[in-house]
C-alpha positions in Angstrom: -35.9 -12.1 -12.9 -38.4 -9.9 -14.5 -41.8 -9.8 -13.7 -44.8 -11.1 -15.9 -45.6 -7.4 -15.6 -42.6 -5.8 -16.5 -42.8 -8.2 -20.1 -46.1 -7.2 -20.9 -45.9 -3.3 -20.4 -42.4 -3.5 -23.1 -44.7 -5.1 -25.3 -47.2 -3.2 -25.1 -45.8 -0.2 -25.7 -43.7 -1.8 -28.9 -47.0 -3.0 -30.1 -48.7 0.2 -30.2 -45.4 1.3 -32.2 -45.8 -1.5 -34.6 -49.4 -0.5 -35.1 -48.7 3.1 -36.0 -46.4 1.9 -38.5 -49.0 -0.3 -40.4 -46.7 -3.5 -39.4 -49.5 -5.2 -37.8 -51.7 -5.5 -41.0 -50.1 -8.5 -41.9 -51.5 -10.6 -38.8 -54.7 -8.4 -38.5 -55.3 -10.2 -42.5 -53.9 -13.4 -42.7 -56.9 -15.9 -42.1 -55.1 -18.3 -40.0 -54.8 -15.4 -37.3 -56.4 -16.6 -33.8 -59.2 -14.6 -33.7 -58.5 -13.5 -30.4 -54.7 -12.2 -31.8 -57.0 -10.8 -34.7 -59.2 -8.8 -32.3 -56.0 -7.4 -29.8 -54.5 -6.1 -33.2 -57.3 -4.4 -33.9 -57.4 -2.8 -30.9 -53.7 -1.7 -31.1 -54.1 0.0 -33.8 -57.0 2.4 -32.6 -56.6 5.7 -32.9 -53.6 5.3 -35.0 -53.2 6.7 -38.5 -51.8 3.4 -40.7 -50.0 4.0 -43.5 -51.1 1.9 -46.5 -48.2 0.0 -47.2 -46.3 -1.4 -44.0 -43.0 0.4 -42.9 -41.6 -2.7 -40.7 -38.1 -1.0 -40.8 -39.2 2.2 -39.3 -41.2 0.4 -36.8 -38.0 -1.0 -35.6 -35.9 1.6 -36.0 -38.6 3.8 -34.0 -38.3 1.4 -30.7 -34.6 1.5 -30.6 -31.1 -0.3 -31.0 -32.0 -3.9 -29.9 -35.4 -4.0 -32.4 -32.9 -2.9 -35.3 -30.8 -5.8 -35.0 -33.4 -8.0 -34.2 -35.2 -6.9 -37.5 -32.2 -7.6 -39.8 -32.4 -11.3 -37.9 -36.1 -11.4 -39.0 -35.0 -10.3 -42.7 -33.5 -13.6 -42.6 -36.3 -15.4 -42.1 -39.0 -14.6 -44.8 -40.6 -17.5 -44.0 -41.5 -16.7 -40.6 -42.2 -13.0 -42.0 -43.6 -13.1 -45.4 -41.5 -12.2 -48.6 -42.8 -8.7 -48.3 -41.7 -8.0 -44.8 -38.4 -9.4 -45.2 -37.9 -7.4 -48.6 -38.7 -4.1 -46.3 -36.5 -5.2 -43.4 -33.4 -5.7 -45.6 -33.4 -2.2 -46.3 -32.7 -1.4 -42.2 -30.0 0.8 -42.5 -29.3 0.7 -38.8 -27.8 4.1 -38.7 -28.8 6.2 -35.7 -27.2 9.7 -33.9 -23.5 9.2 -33.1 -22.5 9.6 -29.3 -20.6 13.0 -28.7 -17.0 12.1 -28.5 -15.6 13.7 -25.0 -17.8 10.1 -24.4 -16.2 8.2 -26.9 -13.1 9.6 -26.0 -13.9 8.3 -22.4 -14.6 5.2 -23.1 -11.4 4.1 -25.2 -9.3 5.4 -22.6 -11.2 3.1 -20.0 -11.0 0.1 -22.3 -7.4 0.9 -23.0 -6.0 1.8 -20.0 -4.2 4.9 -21.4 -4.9 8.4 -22.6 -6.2 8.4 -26.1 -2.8 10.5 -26.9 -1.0 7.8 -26.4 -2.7 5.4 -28.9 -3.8 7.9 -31.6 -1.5 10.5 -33.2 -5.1 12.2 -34.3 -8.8 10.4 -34.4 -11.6 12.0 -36.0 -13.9 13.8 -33.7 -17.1 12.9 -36.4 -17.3 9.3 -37.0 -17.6 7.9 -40.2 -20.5 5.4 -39.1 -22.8 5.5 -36.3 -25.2 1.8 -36.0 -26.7 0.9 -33.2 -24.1 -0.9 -31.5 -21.1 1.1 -32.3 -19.5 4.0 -34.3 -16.5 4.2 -36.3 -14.0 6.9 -36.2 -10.7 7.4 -38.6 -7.3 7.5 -36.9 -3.6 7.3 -37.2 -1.5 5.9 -34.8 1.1 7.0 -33.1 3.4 5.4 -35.6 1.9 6.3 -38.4 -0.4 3.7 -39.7 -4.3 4.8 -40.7 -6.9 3.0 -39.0 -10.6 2.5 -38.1 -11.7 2.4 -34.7 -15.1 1.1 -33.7 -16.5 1.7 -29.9 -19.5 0.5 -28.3 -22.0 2.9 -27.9 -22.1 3.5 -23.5 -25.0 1.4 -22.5 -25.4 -0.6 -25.2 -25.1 -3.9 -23.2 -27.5 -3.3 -21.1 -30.6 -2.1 -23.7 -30.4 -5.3 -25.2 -29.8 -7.6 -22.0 -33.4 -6.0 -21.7 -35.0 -6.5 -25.0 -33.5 -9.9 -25.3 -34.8 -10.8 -21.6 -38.3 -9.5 -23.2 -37.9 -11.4 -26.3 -37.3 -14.5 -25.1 -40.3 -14.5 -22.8 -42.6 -13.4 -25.5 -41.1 -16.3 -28.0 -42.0 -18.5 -25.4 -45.5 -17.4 -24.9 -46.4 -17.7 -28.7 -44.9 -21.3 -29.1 -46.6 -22.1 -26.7 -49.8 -22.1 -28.8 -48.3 -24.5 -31.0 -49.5 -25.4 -34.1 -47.6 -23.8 -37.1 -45.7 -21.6 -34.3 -44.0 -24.3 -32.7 -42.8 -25.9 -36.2 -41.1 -22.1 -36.8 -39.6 -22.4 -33.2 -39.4 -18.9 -32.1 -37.6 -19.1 -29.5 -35.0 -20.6 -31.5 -34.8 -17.0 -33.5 -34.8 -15.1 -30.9 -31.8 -17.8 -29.5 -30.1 -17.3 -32.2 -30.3 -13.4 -32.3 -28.4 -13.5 -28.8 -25.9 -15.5 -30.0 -25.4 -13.2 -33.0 -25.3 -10.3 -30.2 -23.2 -11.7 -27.9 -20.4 -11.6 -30.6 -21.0 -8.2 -31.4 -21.1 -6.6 -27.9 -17.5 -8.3 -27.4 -15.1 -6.2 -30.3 -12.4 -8.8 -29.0 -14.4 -12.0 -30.5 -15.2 -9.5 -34.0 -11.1 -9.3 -33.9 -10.4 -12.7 -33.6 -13.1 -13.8 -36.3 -11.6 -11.3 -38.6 -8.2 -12.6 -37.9 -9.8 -16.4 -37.7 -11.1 -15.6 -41.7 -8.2 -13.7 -42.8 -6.2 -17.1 -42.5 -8.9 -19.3 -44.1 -8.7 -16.4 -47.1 -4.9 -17.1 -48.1 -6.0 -19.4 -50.8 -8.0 -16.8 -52.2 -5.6 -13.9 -53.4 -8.5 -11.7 -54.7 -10.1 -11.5 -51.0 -8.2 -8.7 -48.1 -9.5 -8.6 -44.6 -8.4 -5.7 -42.3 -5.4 -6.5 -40.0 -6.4 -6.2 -36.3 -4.2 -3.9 -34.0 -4.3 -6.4 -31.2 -2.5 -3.7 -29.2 -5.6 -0.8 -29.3 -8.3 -3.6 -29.6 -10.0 -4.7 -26.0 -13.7 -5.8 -25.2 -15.4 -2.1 -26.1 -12.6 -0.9 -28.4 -11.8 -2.4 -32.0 -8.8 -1.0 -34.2 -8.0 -2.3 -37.8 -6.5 -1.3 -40.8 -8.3 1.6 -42.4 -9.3 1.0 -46.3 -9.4 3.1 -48.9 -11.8 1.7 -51.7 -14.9 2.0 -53.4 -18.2 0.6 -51.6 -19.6 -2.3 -54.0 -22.9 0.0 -53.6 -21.6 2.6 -55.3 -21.7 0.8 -59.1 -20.9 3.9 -61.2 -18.0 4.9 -59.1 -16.6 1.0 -59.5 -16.7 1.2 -62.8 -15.4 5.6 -63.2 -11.8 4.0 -60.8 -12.0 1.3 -63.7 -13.1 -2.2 -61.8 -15.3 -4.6 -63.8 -18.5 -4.9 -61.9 -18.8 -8.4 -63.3 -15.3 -9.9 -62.1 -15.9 -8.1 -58.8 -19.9 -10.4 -58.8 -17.6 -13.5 -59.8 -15.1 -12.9 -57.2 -17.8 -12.4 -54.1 -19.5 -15.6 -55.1 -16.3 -17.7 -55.5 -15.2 -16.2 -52.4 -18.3 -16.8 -50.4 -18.3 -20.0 -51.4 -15.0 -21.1 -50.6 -16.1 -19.6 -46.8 -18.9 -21.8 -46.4 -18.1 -24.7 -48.4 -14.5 -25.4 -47.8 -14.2 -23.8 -45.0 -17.1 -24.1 -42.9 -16.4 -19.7 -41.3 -18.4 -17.2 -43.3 -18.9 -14.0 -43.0 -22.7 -13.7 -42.6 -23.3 -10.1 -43.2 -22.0 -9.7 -47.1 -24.4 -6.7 -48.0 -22.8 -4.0 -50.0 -21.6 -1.4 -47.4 -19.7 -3.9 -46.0 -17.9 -4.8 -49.0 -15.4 -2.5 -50.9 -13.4 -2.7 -54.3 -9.4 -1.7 -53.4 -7.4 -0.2 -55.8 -5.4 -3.2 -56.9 -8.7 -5.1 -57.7 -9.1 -7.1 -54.9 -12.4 -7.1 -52.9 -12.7 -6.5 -49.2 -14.7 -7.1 -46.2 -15.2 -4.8 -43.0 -17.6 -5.5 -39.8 -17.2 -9.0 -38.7 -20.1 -9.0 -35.8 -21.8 -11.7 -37.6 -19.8 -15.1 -38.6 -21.5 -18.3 -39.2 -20.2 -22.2 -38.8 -20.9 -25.4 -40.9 -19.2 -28.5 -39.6 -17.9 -30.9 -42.5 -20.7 -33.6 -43.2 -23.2 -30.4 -43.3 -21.0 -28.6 -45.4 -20.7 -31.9 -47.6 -25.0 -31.7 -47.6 -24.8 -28.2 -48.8 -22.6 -29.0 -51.9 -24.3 -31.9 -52.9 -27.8 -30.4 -52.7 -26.3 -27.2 -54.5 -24.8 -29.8 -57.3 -28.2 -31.9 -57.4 -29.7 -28.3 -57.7 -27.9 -27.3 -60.5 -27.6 -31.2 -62.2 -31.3 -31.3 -62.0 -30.9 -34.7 -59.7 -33.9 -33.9 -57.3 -33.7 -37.5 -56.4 -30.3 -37.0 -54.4 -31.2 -33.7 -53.4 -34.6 -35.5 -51.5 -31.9 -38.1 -50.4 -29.7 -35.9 -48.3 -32.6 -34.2 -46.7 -34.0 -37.4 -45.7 -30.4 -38.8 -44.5 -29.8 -35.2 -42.6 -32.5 -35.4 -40.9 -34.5 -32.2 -42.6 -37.0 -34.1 -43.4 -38.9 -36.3 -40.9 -38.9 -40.0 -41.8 -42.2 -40.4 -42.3 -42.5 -38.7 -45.5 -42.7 -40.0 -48.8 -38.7 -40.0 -50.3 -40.7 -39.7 -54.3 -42.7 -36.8 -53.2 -40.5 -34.6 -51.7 -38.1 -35.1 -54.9 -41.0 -34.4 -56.9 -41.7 -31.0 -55.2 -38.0 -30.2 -55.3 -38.5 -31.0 -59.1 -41.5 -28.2 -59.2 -39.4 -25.6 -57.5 -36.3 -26.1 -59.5 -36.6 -26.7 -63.4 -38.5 -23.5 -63.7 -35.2 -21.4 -62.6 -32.3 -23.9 -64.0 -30.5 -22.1 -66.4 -32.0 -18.6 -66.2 -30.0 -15.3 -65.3 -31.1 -14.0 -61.8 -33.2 -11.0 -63.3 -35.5 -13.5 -65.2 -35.9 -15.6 -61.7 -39.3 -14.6 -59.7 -37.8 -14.7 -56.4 -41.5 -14.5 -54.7 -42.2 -17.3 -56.6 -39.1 -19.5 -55.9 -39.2 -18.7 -52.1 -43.2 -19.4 -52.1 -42.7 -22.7 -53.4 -40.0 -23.7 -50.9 -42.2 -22.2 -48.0 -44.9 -24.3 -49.1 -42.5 -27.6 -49.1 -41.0 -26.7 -45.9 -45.1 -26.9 -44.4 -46.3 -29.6 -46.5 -43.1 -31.7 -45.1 -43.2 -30.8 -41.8 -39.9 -29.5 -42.1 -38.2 -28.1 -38.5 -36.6 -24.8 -38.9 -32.6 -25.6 -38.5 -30.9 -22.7 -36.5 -26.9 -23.8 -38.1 -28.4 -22.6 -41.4 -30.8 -19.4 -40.9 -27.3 -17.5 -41.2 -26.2 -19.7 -44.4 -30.0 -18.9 -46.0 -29.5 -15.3 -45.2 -26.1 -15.0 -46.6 -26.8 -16.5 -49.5 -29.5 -14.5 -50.8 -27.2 -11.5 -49.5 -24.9 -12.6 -51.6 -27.1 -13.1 -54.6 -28.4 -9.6 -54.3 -25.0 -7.9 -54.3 -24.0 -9.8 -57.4 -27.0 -9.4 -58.9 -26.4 -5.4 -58.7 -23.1 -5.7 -60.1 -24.2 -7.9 -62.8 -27.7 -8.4 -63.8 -27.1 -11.2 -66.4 -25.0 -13.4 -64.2 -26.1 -16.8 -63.4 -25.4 -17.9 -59.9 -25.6 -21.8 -60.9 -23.2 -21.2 -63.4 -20.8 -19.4 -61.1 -21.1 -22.0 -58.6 -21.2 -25.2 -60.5 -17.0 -25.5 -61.6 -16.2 -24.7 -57.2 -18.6 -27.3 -56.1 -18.0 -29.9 -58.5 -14.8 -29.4 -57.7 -14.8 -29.7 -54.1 -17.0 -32.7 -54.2 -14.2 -34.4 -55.9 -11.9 -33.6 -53.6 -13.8 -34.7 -50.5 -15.5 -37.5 -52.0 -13.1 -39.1 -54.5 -10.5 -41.9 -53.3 -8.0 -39.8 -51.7 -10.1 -38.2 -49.4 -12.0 -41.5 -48.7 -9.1 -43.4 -47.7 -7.6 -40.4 -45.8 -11.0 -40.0 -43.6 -11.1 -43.8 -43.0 -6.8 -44.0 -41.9 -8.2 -41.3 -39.7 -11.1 -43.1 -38.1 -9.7 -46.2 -37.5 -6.5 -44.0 -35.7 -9.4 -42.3 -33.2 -11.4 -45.4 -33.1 -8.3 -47.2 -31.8 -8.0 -44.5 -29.5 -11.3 -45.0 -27.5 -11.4 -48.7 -27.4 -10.8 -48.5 -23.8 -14.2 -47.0 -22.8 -16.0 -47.3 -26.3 -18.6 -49.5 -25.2 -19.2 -47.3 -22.0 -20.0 -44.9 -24.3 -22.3 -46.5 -26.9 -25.2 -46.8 -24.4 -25.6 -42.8 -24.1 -26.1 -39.8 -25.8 -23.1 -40.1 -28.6 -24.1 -38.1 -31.4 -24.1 -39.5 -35.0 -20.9 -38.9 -37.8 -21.9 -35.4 -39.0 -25.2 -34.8 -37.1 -27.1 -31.6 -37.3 -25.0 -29.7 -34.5 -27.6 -29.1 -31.5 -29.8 -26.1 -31.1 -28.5 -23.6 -28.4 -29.6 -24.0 -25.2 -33.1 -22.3 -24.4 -34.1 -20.6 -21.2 -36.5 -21.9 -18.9 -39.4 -19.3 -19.4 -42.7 -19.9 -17.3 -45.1 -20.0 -19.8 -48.8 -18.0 -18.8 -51.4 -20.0 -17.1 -54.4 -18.2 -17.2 -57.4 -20.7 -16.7 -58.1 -21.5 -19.9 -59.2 -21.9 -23.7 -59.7 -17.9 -24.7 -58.4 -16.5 -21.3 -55.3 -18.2 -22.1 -54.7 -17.3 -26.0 -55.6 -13.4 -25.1 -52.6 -13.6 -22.8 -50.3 -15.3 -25.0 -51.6 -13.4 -28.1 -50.5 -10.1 -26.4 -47.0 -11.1 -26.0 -47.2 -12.1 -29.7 -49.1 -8.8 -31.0 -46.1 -6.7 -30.1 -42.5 -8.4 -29.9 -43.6 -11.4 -31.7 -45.6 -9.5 -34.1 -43.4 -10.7 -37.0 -42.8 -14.1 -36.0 -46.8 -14.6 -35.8 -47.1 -13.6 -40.1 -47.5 -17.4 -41.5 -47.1 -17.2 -45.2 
């Protein structure tokens, strides 16, 4: 286990990092800052020439691999960062130097098991992308097909075993000052983040999601993921179908190889929608260098790291509250929070439908360029406090895809209306799973499984038997020993260190 010691010199030394990027302004001003956080930011920063305007995202990229990653988590979570921060952090590019290749070359032969002559008729010394977790190189088998193959950088495992290990311990310290902290639940983020990472330092789980959401796609013609070449792809090695196409980035060349930017916005929302909707597996990491236009029109999706999950009654949430959104029936909307459990009991039903109301008729109907997305997201902020509203870890993916998803189509199309878009899908997925058919259909089905566990259904009723279409659990938390140092401003110094360098984002309160 590392020691107290060991946790405190990483942060540390991230914190003075933070502070010569100007990332620490944000806590040093905000007036509900501890003063004793207040005063170790100050001292931070001494000596240190701060750029006016924060540069979060080359604060991260400064202290290495694990802090890149973890910073496109955090852009997810402008609530726990501020609209500004998040904004910034989007822009993490997470490119860094490639490794030379007689290493690269190394290490597909060990994950293989054979000389690299014998997979590859020819692979690309230079890669084509370098990140922080892997790099991709171009190839062509030794039977002629083109591909991609992505390898993990050597070492990579083990520099964010570290940073996680030191994350999770300085989470821990900061929720344990409670207050607005423990309502964001920190150490949920940073729980979440290793799941998230887990995936990605395993190229065989990428592979199978890719192949898991190529299946779920066969409804939807205009959408082409990668085939996997199960027989090159092992835990450190990844090889799929190479694609030739024009980055959705990239808007003038779209339109000079003669795509319609506008179908192409259309498609990704239909499509994304479909994922999380009807299917419940999206891909959570939609931003445009992920996404390409194909020759024949059809839109297409590489790096699969990141997937998220939505069982069926949350899924059936989602769509309502999107429909209610768009209907203008804040009433229902308040209604599924309350009967999800988003919203504690307590509460006033009225009220909370009434600050629904306030956030949503000013955007109903607009195009997305007339929308003040500060304003929107500072008005469901303040409902999320004013509510006492837990953070819900099975949608910080779902939040952040969305607005990825927005943005993308937004760049392709300035006028389009994502309501509009989304209104004729969801409408008509709620009258699949709702209407008659599908009610009699889940109730044949129930009374089939009830029937089943008759024999020890009332052994079961007495303990912990989650409710139809519960919230799926949070992931399982570490035991962390939390810094006892006598107490009152002896203690918040000790915690507030911990918080002033890894946690320094997840200490901004909007």
């Amino acid at each position: 286990m590392t020691s107290t010691a060991v946790h405190l010199s990483r942060l540390l030394r991230w914190g003075r990092t933070l502070a010569r990027h100007g990332a620490l302004i944000g806590i040093e001003r905000d007036p509900l800052t501890p003063a004793p956080l207040r005063r170790l930011v100050r001292i931070a920063r001494i000596g240190a020439r701060v750029p006016k305007e924060p540069r979060y995202a080359d604060a991260l990229e400064a202290i290495g691999p694990a802090a890149i990653k973890f910073g496109q988590a955090l852009a997810t979570r402008p609530d726990l960062v501020g609209e500004a921060a998040a904004i910034d952090l989007y822009r993490l590019q997470d490119a860094v130097p490639p490794v030379p290749f007689p290493l690269i070359k190394a290490s597909i032969e060990q994950a293989l098991g054979r000389p690299i002559e014998q997979l590859y008729a020819s692979i690309d010394e230079k890669p084509v992308g370098a990140a922080s977790i892997a790099q991709v190189h171009r190839a062509v088998t030794t039977d002629g097909r083109h591909v991609a193959v992505k390898v993990l950088r050597p070492g990579v495992e083990q520099d964010f075993a570290r940073a996680i290990d030191t994350y999770e311990w300085a989470a821990a310290q900061a929720e344990g000052m409670a207050g607005e902290i423990a309502r964001l639940r920190p150490r949920l983020v940073v729980a979440t983040f290793k799941q998230w990472t887990a995936r990605e330092l395993d190229l065989r789980r990428e592979a199978a999601s890719a192949s898991e959401l190529s299946r779920g796609m066969e409804a939807e013609p205009g959408f082409h993921v990668p085939h996997i070449d199960w027989q090159r792809t092992a835990r450190r090695v990844m090889t799929l179908e190479w694609l030739d196409g024009v980055k959705l980035s990239d808007r003038s060349a779209l339109v000079a190889a003669g795509h319609d930017p506008r179908l192409i916005a259309g498609t990704l929302v239909r499509v994304f929608l479909r994922q999380a909707i009807a299917d419940g597996f999206f891909h959570a990491d939609l931003h445009q260098g992920n996404l390409f236009a194909l020759a024949d029109g059809r839109l297409a999706a590489i790096d699969f790291g990141i997937m998220g999950r939505i069982n069926r009654q949350a899924r059936l949430w989602l769509a309502e509250i999107l429909h209610g959104l768009i209907t203008g029936n804040y009433a229902r909307v308040a209604e599924i929070h309350f009967e999800a459990g988003y919203v504690p009991s307590h509460h006033n039903l009225a009220e909370f439908a009434t600050a629904l109301r306030a956030v949503g008729e000013p955007i109903r109907g607009l195009p997305v360029k007339d929308i003040s997305i500060g304003q929107m997201l500072d008005g469901l902020f303040s409902i999320t406090r004013d509510f006492d509203m837990p953070v819900q870890p099975h949608l910080l993916l779902l939040q952040k895809t969305m607005v990825m998803v927005e943005g993308v189509a937004t760049s392709l199309d300035p006028d389009i209306n994502m309501w509009d878009v989304a209104a004729p899908f969801v409408r008509e997925w709620l009258r699949g799973e709702l209407g008659p058919e599908a009610f009699l259909a889940d109730r044949m089905l129930e009374i089939g499984r009830l029937i089943r566990r008759v024999p020890d259904l009332i052994e079961r009723i007495d303990r912990a038997f989650p409710a139809p279409g519960a919230a799926p659990p949070p992931p399982p938390l570490p035991e962390v020993q939390v810094i006892r140092v006598g107490g009152g401003w002896r203690y918040a110094a000790v915690a507030a260190i911990a918080a002033a360098a890894a946690g320094a984002f997840v200490m901004w309160f909007v």
